[in-house]
PAKOLBA-363625 format. One record per residue (C-alpha): chain; x, y, z; residue number from 1. Coordinates in Angstrom, 1 decimal. Example, Ala and Ser with C-alpha at 12.3 -4.5 7.8 and 13.67 -1.06 7.14 Angstrom:
["A" [12.3 -4.5 7.8] 1],
["A" [13.7 -1.1 7.1] 2],
% end
This chain:
["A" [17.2 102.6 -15.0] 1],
["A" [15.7 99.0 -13.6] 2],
["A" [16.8 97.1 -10.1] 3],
["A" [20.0 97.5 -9.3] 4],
["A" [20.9 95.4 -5.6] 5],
["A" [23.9 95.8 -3.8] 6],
["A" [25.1 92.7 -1.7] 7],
["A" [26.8 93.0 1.4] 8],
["A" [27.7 89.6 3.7] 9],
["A" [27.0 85.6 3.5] 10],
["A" [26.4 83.6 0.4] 11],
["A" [22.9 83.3 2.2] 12],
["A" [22.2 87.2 1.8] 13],
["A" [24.0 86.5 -2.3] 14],
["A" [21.1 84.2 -3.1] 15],
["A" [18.8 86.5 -1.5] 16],
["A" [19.1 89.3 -3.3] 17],
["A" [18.8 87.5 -6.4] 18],
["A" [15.1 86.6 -5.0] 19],
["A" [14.8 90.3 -4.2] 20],
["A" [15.6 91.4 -7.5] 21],
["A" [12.9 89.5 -9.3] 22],
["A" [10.3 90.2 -6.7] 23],
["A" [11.5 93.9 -6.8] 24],
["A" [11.0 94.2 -11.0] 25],
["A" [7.9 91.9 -10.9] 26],
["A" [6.2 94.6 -8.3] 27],
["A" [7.3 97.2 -10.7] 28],
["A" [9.9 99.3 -9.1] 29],
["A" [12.1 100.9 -11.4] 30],
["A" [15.2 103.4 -11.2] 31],
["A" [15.7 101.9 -7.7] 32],
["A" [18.5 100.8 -6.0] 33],
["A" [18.5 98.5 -3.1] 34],
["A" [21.0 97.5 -0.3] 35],
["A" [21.1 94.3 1.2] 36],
["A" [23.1 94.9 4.2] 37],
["A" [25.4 92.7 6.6] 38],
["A" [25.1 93.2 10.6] 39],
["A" [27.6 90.6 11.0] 40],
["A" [30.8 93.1 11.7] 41],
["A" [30.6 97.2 12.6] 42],
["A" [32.9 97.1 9.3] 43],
["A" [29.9 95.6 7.4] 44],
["A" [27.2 98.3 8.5] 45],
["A" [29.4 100.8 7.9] 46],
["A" [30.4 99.4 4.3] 47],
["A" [27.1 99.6 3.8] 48],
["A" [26.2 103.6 4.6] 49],
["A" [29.4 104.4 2.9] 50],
["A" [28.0 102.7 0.0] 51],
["A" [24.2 104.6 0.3] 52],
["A" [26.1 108.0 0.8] 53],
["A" [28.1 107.1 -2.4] 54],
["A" [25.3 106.1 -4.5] 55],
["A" [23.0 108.8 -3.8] 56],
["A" [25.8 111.2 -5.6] 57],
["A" [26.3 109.1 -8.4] 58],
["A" [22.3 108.4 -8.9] 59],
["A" [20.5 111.6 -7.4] 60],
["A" [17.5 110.5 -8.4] 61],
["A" [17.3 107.1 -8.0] 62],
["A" [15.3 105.3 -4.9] 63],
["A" [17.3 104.1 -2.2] 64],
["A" [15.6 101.0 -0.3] 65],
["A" [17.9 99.3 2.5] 66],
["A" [17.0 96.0 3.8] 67],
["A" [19.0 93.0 5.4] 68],
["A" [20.1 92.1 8.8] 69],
["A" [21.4 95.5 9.2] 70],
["A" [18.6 97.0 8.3] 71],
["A" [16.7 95.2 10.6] 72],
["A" [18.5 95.2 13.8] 73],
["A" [19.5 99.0 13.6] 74],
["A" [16.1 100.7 11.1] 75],
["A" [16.0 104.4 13.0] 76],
["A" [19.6 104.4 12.3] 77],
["A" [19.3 103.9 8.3] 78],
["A" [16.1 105.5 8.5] 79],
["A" [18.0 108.9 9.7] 80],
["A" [19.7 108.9 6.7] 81],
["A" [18.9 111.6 4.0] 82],
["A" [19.8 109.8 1.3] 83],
["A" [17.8 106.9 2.1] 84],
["A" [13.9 105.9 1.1] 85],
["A" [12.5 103.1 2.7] 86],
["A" [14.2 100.5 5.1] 87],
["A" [12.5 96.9 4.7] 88],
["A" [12.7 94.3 6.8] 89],
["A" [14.6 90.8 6.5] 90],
["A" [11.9 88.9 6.1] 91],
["A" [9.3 91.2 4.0] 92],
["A" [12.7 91.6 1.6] 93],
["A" [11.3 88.1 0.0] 94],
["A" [7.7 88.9 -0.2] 95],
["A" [6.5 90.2 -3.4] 96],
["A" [3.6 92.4 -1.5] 97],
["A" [5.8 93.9 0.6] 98],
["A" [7.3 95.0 -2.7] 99],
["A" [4.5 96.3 -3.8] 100],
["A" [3.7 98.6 -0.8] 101],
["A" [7.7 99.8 -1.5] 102],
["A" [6.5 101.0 -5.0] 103],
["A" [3.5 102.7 -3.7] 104],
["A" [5.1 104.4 -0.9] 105],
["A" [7.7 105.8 -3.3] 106],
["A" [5.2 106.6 -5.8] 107],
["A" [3.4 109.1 -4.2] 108],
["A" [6.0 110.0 -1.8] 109],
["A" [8.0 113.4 -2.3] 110],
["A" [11.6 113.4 -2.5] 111],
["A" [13.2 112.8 0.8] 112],
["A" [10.0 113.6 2.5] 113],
["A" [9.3 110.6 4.4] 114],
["A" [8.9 110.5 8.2] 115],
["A" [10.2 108.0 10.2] 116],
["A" [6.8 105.9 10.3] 117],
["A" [6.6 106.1 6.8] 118],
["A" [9.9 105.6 6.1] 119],
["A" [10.1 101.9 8.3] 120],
["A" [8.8 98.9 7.3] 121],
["A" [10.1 96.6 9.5] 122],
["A" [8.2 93.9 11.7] 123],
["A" [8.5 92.0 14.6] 124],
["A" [11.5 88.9 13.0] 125],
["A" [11.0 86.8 16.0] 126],
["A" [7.0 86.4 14.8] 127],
["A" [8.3 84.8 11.9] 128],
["A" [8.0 81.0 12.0] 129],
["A" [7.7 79.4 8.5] 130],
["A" [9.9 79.9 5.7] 131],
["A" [8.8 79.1 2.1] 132],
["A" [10.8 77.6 -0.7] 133],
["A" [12.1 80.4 -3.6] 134],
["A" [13.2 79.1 -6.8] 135],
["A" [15.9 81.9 -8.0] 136],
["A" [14.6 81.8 -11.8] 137],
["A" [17.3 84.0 -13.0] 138],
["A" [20.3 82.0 -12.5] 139],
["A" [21.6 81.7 -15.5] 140],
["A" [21.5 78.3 -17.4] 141],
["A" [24.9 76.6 -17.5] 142],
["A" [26.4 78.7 -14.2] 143],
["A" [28.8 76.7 -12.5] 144],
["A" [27.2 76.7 -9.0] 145],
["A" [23.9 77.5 -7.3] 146],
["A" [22.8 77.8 -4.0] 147],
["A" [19.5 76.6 -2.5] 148],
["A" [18.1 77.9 0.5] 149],
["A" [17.0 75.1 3.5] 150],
["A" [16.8 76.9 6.4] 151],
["A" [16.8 80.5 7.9] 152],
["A" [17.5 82.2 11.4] 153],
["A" [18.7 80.7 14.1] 154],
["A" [17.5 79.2 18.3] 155],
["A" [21.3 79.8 19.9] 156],
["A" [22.7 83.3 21.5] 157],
["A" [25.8 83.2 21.2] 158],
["A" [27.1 86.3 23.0] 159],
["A" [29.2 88.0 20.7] 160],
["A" [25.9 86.9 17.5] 161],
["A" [23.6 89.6 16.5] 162],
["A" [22.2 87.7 13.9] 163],
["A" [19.8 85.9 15.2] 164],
["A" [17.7 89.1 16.0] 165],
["A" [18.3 90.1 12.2] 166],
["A" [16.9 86.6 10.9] 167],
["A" [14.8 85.5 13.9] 168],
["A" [14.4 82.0 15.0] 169],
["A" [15.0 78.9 13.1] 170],
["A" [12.8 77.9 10.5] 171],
["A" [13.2 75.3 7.2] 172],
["A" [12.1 74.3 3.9] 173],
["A" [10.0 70.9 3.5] 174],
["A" [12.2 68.5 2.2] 175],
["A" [9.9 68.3 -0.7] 176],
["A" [10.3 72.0 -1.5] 177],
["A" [13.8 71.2 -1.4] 178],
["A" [14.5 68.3 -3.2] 179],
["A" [12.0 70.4 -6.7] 180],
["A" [14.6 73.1 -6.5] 181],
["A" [17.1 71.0 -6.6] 182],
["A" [15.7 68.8 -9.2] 183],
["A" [15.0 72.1 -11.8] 184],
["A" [18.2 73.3 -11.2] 185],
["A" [19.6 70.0 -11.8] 186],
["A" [17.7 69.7 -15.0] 187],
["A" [18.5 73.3 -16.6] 188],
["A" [22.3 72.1 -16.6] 189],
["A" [24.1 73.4 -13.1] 190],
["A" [26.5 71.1 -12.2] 191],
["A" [27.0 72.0 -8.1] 192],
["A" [24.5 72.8 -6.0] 193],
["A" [25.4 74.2 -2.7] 194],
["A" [22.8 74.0 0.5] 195],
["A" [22.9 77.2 2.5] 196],
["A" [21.4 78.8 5.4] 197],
["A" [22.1 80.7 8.9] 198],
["A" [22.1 77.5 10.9] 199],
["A" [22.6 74.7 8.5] 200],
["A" [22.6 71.9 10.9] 201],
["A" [19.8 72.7 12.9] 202],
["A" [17.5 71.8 9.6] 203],
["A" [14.2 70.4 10.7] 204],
["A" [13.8 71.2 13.6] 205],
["A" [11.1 72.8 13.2] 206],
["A" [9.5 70.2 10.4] 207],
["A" [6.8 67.8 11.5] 208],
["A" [9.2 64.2 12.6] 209],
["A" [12.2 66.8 12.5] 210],
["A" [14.2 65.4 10.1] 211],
["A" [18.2 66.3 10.0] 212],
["A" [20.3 67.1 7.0] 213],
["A" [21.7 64.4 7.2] 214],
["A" [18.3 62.5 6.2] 215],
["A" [17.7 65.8 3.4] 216],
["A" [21.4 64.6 1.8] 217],
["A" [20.6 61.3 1.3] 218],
["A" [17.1 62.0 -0.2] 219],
["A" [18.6 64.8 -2.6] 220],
["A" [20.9 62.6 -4.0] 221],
["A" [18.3 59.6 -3.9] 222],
["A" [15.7 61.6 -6.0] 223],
["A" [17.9 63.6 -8.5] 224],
["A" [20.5 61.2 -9.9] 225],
["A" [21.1 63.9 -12.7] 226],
["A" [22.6 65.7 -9.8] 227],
["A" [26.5 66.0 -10.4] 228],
["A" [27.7 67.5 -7.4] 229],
["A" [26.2 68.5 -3.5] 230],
["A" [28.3 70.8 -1.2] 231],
["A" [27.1 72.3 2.2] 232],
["A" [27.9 75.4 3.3] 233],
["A" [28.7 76.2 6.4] 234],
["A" [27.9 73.9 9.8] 235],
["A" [27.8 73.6 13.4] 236],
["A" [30.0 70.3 14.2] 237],
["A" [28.2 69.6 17.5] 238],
["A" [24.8 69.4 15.3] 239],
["A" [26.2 67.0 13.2] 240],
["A" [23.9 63.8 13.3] 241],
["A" [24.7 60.2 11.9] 242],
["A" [23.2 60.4 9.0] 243],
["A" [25.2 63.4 7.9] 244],
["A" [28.0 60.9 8.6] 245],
["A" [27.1 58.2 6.7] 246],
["A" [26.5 60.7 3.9] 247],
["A" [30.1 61.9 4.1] 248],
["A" [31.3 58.3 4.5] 249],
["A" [29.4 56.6 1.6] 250],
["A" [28.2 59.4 -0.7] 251],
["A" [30.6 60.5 -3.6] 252],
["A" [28.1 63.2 -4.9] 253],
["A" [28.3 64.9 -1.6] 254],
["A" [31.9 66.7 -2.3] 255],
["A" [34.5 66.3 0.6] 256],
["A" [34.7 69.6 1.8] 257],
["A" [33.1 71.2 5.5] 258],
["A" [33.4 74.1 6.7] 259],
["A" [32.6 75.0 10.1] 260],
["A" [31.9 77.3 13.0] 261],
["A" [34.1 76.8 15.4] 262],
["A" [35.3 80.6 16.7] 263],
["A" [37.8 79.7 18.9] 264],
["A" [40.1 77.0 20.2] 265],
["A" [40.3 77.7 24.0] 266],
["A" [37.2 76.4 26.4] 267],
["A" [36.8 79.6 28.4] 268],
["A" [36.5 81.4 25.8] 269],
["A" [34.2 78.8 23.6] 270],
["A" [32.0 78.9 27.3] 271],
["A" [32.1 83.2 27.3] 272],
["A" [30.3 82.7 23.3] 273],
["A" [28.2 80.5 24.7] 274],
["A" [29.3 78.0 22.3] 275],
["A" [28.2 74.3 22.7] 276],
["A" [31.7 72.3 21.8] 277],
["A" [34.7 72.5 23.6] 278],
["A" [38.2 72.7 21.8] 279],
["A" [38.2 68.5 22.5] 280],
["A" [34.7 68.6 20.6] 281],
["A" [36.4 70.2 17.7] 282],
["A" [39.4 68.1 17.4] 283],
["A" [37.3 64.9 17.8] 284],
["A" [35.0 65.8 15.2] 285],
["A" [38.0 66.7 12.8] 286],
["A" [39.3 63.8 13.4] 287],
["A" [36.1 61.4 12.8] 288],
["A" [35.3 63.3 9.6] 289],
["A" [38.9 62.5 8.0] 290],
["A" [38.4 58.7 9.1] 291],
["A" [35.1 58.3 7.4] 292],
["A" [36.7 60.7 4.2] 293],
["A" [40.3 61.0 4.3] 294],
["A" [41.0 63.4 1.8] 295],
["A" [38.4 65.9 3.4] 296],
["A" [39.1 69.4 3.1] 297],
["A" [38.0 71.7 6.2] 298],
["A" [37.5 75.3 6.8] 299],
["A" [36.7 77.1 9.9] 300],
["A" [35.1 80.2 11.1] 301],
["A" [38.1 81.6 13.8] 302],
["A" [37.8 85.4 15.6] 303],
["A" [40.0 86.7 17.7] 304],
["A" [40.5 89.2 19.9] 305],
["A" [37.0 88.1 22.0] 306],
["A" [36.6 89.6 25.2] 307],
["A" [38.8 88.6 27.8] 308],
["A" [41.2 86.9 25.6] 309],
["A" [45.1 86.5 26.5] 310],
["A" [47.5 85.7 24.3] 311],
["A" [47.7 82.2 25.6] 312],
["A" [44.2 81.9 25.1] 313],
["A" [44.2 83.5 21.1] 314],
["A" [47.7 80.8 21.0] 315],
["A" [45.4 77.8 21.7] 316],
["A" [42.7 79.4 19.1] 317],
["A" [45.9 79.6 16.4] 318],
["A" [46.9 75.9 17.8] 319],
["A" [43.6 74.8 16.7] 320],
["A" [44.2 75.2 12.7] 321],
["A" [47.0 72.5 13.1] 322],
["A" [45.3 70.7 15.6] 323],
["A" [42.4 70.3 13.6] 324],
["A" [44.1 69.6 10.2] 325],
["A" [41.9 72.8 9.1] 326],
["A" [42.7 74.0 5.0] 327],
["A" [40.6 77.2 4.5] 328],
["A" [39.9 80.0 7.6] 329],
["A" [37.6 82.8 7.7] 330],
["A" [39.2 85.0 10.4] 331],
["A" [37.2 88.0 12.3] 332],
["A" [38.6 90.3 14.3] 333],
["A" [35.7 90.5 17.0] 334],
["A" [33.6 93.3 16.6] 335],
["A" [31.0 94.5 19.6] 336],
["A" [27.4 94.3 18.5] 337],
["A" [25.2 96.8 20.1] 338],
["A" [22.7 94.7 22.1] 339],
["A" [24.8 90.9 22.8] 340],
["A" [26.2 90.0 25.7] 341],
["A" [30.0 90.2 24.7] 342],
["A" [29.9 93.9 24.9] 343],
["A" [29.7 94.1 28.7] 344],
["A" [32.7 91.8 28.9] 345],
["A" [36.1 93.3 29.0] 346],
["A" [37.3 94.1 25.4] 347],
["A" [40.3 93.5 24.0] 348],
["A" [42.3 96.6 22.6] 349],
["A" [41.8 97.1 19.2] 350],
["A" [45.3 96.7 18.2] 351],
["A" [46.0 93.7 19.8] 352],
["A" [42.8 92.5 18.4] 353],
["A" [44.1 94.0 14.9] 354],
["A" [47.2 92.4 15.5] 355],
["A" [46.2 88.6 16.0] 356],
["A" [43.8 88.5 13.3] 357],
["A" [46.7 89.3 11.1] 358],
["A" [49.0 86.4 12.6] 359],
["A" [45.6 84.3 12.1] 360],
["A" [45.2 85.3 9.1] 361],
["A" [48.9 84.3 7.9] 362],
["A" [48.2 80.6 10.0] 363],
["A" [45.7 80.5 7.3] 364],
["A" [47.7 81.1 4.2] 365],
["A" [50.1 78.5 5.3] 366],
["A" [47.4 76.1 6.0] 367],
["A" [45.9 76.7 2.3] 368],
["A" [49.9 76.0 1.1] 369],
["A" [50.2 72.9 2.7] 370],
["A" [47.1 71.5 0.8] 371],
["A" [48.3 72.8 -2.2] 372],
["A" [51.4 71.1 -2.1] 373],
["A" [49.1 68.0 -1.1] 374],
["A" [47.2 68.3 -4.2] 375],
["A" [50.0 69.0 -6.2] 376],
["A" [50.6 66.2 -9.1] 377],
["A" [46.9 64.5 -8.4] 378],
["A" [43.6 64.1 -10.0] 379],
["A" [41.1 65.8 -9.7] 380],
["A" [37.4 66.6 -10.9] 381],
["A" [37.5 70.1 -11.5] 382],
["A" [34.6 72.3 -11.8] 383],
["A" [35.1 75.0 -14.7] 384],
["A" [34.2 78.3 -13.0] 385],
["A" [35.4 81.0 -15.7] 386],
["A" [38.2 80.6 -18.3] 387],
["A" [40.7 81.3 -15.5] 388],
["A" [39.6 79.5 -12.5] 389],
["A" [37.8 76.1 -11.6] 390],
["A" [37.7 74.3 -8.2] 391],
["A" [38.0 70.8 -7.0] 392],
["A" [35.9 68.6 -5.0] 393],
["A" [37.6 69.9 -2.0] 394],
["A" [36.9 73.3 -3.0] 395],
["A" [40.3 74.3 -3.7] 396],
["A" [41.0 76.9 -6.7] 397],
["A" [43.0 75.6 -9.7] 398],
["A" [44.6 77.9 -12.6] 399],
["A" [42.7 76.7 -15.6] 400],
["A" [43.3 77.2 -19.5] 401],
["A" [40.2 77.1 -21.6] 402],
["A" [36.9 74.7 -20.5] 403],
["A" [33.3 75.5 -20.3] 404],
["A" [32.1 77.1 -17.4] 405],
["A" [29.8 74.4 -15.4] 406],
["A" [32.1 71.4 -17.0] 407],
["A" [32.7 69.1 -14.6] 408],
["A" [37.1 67.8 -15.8] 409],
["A" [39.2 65.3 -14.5] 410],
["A" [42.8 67.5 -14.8] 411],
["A" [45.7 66.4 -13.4] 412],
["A" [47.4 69.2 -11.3] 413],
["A" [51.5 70.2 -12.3] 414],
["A" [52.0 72.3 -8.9] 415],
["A" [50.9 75.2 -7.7] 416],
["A" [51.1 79.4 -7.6] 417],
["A" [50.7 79.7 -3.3] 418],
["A" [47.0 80.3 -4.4] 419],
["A" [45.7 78.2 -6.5] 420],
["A" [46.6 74.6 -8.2] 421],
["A" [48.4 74.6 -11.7] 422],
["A" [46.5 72.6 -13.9] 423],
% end
């Protein structure tokens, strides 16, 4: 029956399994299927046994592996499940040999008759300091966009953040690890190439003359001219160093389009995550961005319902999508995480919390309308996704007719749908 791998969570866990599932077949695991779980929400982990319980019925007899940040911040827990095999740990989840030992375990293993010691493979995350390039072989030539991995884990607590004892403590790729991948994916046709990780913006840190991402940027697109198109995903604004400037300023291969992790638009609750900007901080850095590349698009990370928040507080968090000029919004309703800080601080009610991450949620729709109605009538270079759907440099999702997936079009837009540009 091969490798089948279920992907819950980021885009970083998406590229990820796609690692998993070549080291996984080249190890020689068959008739298995594997779970690469989310510990990001309550909701995630519990997607994720819902998704176990529901696979063991449909495959009886296929192996069941779980790995992921889920798997390793709560093990015993998956590990007490029947219908599970083996739980693996985040970082062994890349490694080949680890892969190996899965097969043999299983091999000689009877049916559900594991013990807990058996059953775990999970080590100590935070032992984990150096993080090797993987070149995902199996993307498939002529796919619209990729994603390279430049960094993993991450140094901050923030309270309400259990991910950093899922992924342990930051660590990066060379730059000249990088900058291959980049090239061979470059060369076997994809046009966008997005750079990914847990902590984007704290690249290098770690690196011997700890160089930013701002200085990786400008090499990329230095040494791979055949390069069409760079995005980033995800960053921290307050990590944002010059050179990542510049790069937005001056660099039209780097597409004009940020998102970032802001959580929150009220300063007592920003210093009750433990976050490192203030609501000024956010707005300043919106600001600057749009002068050095005015027709930026920006996204933002927003929860609500945190501990101890008031509606006056949540207001200035729903200000903050106006106040910032923000386009695209990820909204979580906070969710407690066994083991952080934010779940010995007065919660919120669940149906408040319910509540305001729907009226964040509709903030968000009508953000995304207003750039549509912006865009409407312009040019722009659209990259083909499907025969439906491309997106523009700003990452905004046009109605297409026809095109080759991983064309790069000029198209000029007619209007829009309230979703997407009409093209």
């Amino acid at each position: 029956m091969g490798i089948d791998v279920v992907t819950f969570g980021c885009r970083l866990n998406a590229f990820e399994s796609e690692v998993i599932r070549r080291e996984a077949e080249a190890a020689g695991l068959d008739d298995t299927i594997i779970i690469n779980s989310c510990a990001v929400t309550n909701e995630a982990v519990a997607q994720a046994r819902q998704s176990i319980r529901r696979l063991r019925r449909a495959r009886p007899d296929a192996r069941i592996v779980v790995t992921g940040c889920a798997a390793q911040t709560q093990a015993d827990m998956f590990a007490g499940m029947p219908e599970v095999d083996r739980v693996l740990g985040n970082d062994d989840k890349m490694r080949r040999d680890a892969w190996r030992a899965t097969r043999d375990v299983l091999a000689h293993a009877p049916r559900f008759g594991l013990d807990r010691d058996e059953k775990v493979a999970v080590a100590d995350i935070m032992a984990v300091t150096e993080m090797a390039p993987h070149l995902v072989d199996g993307f498939q030539a002529g796919l619209p966009r990729v994603f390279v991995q430049v960094q993993n884990g991450c140094d901050h607590r923030c309270t309400f953040c259990i991910i950093p004892y899922g992924r342990g403590n930051s660590r990066s790729v060379p730059m000249g690890g990088v900058i291959d991948q980049v090239r061979i994916l470059a060369e076997r046709g994809h046009a966008e190439i997005v750079l990914t990780g847990v902590d984007l913006t704290s690249y290098g840190n770690d690196l011997p003359g700890t160089p930013k991402l701002g200085a990786l940027l400008k090499r990329i697109l230095r040494h791979v001219p055949e390069l069409k198109r760079l995005r980033v995903s995800s960053i921290d604004s307050i990590e944002a160093d010059p050179d990542l400037l510049d790069a937005i300023a001056s660099e039209e291969r780097l597409m004009p389009h940020l998102h970032l992790s802001l959580q929150a638009g009220d300063d007592l609750i920003l210093k009750r995550m433990k976050r490192r900007h203030s609501r000024a901080d956010a707005i300043a850095f919106c600001n600057t961005v749009r002068r050095l590349r005015p027709d930026i698009a920006l996204g933002a990370d927003i929860i609500a319902g945190f501990p101890t928040e008031t509606e006056a507080m949540f207001e200035r968090s729903q200000a903050l999508v106006e106040d910032c000029g923000l386009t695209f919004l990820h909204v979580f309703p906070y969710s407690p995480r066994p083991g952080t800080p934010a779940t010995r601080m007065p919660q919120v009610d669940g149906r408040v919390t319910r509540e305001r991450a729907k009226r964040l949620r509709a903030v968000g729709e009508q953000a995304l309308e207003r750039r549509l109605a912006f865009d409407a009538g312009a040019q722009r270079q659209v990259l083909i996704e499907s025969a439906t759907q491309g997106r523009t440099e700003h990452f905004v999702p046009v109605a297409v007719t026809g095109g080759v997936p991983g064309e790069v079009r000029a198209m000029t837009t007619t209007g829009h749908d309230g979703a997407r540009l009409l093209a």
